[in-house]
C-alpha positions as MATLAB code, in Angstrom:
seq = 'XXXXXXXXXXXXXXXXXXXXXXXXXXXXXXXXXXXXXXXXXXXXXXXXXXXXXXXXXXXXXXXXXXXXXXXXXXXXXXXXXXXXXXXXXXXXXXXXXXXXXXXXXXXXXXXXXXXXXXXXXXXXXXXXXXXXXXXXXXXXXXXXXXXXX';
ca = [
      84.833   90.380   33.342;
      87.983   88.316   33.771;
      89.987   90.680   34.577;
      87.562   91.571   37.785;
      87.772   87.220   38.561;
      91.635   87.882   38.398;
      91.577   90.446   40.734;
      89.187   88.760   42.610;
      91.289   85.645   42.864;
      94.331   87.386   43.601;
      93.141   89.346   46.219;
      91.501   86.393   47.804;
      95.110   84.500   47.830;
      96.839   87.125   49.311;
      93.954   87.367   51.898;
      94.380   83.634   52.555;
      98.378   83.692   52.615;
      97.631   86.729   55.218;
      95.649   84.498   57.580;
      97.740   81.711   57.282;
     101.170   83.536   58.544;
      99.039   84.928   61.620;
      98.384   81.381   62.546;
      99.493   81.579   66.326;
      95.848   83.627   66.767;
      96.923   86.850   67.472;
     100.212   85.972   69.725;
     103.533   86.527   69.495;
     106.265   84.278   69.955;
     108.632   85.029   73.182;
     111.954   87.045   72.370;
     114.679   84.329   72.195;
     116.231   84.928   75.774;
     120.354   85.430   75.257;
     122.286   82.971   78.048;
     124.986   85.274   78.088;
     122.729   88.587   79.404;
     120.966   89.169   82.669;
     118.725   91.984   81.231;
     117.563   94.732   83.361;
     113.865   93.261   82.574;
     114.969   89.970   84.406;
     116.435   92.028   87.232;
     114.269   94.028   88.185;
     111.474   90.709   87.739;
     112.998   89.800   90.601;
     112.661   92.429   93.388;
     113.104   90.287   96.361;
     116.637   88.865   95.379;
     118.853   91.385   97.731;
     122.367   90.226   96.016;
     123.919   89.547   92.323;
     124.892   85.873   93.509;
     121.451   84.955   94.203;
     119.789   86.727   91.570;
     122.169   84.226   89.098;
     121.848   81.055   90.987;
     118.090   82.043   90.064;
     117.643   83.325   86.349;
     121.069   81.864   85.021;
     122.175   79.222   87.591;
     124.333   77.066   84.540;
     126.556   80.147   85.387;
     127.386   79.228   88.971;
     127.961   75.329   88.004;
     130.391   76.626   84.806;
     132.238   78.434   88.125;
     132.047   75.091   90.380;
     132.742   72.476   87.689;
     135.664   74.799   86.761;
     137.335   75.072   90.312;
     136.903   71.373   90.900;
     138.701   70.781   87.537;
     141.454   72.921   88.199;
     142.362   71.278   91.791;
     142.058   68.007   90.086;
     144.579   68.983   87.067;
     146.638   71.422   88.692;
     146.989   69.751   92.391;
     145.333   73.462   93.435;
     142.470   74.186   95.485;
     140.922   77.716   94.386;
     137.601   77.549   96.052;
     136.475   81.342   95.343;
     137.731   81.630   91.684;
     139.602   84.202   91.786;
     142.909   83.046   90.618;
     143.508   80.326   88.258;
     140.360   78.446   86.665;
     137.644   80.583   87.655;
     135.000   83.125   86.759;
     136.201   86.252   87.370;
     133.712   88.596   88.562;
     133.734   92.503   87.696;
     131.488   95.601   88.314;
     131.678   97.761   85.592;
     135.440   97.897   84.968;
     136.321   96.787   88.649;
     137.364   93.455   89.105;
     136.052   92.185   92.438;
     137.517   88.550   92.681;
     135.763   85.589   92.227;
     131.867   84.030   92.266;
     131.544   84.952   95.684;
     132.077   88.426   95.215;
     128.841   88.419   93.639;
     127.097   88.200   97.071;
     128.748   91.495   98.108;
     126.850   93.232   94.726;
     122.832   94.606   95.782;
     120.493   94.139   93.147;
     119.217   97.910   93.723;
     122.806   99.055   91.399;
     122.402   96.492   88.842;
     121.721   97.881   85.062;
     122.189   94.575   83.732;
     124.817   91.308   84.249;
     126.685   89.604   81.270;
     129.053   86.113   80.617;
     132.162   86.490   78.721;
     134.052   83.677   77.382;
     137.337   83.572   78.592;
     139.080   85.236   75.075;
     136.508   88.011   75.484;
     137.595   89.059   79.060;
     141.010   88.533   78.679;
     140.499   91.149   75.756;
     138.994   93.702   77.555;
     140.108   93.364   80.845;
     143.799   93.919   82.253;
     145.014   92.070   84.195;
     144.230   88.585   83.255;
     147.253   88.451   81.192;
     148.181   84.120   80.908;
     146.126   83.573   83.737;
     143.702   80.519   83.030;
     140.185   81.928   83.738;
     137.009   80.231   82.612;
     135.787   83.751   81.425;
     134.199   86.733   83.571;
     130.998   87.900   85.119;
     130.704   91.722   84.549;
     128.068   93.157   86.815;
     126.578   96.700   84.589;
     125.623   99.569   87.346;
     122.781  101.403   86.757;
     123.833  104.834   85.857;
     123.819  107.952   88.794;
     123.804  104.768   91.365;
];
C-alpha cells in the first residue's frame, strides 16, 4: 500500500513538472533570428522586392546605416569622400566569390538568384576574400546564388 501512494505521488509530480514546462499553451517560441544572415525563408517572404539592396534596406536595414555611418566617417577622418564603398571604409559587397564593389552594387543583384545574404565583420572577409589585403573595409556583404541559377 505505500509503495502504490509512492508511485502514485511520483507519477503525479512528474505529471505536474510536465505541465508546468509546456506553460506557453501549446506554442513555441520564435527561432532566435541571426543579424548576420538573410535566410532564404526571409527572401523568398518577400517576393515583391526585385533587387538585393532593397530587400536589405527592408529585413536588415542596420546593414545599410553600418555602410553610411562608415563612409561618412571615413571622409571625415581621412579628408576622402567614398560615397559607394567600394574602396576604403566601406562594405564591400560580393556574389558568391565575386566581388562587385560597394552597397550600391547590391541594386544590380535580382532577388530571383538569391540562396541566401550574409554580414562579415571586417577580419572575416579580409580572411576569405583576396584582395582586401590592408585596405580598411567595414566588413563585406556576400550575396549566396541559388544553385543552377
Amino acid at each position: 500500500m505505500i509503495k502504490a501512494k509512492t508511485t502514485l505521488a511520483v507519477f503525479l509530480a512528474v505529471l505536474a513538472s510536465a505541465a508546468c514546462a509546456g506553460g506557453s499553451g501549446g506554442t513555441q517560441s520564435p527561432v532566435p533570428r541571426n543579424s548576420e544572415v538573410i535566410t532564404s525563408e526571409e527572401v523568398q517572404a518577400n517576393p515583391n522586392i526585385s533587387d538585393a539592396y532593397a530587400l536589405v534596406q527592408r529585413v536588415r536595414p542596420s546593414w545599410i546605416s553600418k555602410a553610411r555611418v562608415t563612409r561618412a566617417s571615413v571622409a571625415d577622418t581621412a579628408g576622402v569622400s567614398n560615397p559607394t564603398g567600394s574602396g576604403n571604409g566601406g562594405l564591400l559587397i560580393y556574389l558568391d566569390n565575386t566581388r562587385l564593389g560597394g552597397i550600391t552594387a547590391l541594386a544590380d543583384i535580382p532577388t530571383s538568384v538569391i540562396d541566401y545574404i550574409e554580414l562579415m565583420d571586417p577580419a572575416t572577409a579580409a580572411a576569405l576574400f583576396p584582395g582586401i589585403g590592408p585596405t580598411f573595409v567595414s566588413g563585406a556583404i556576400v550575396v549566396h546564388a541559388r544553385k543552377g541559377r
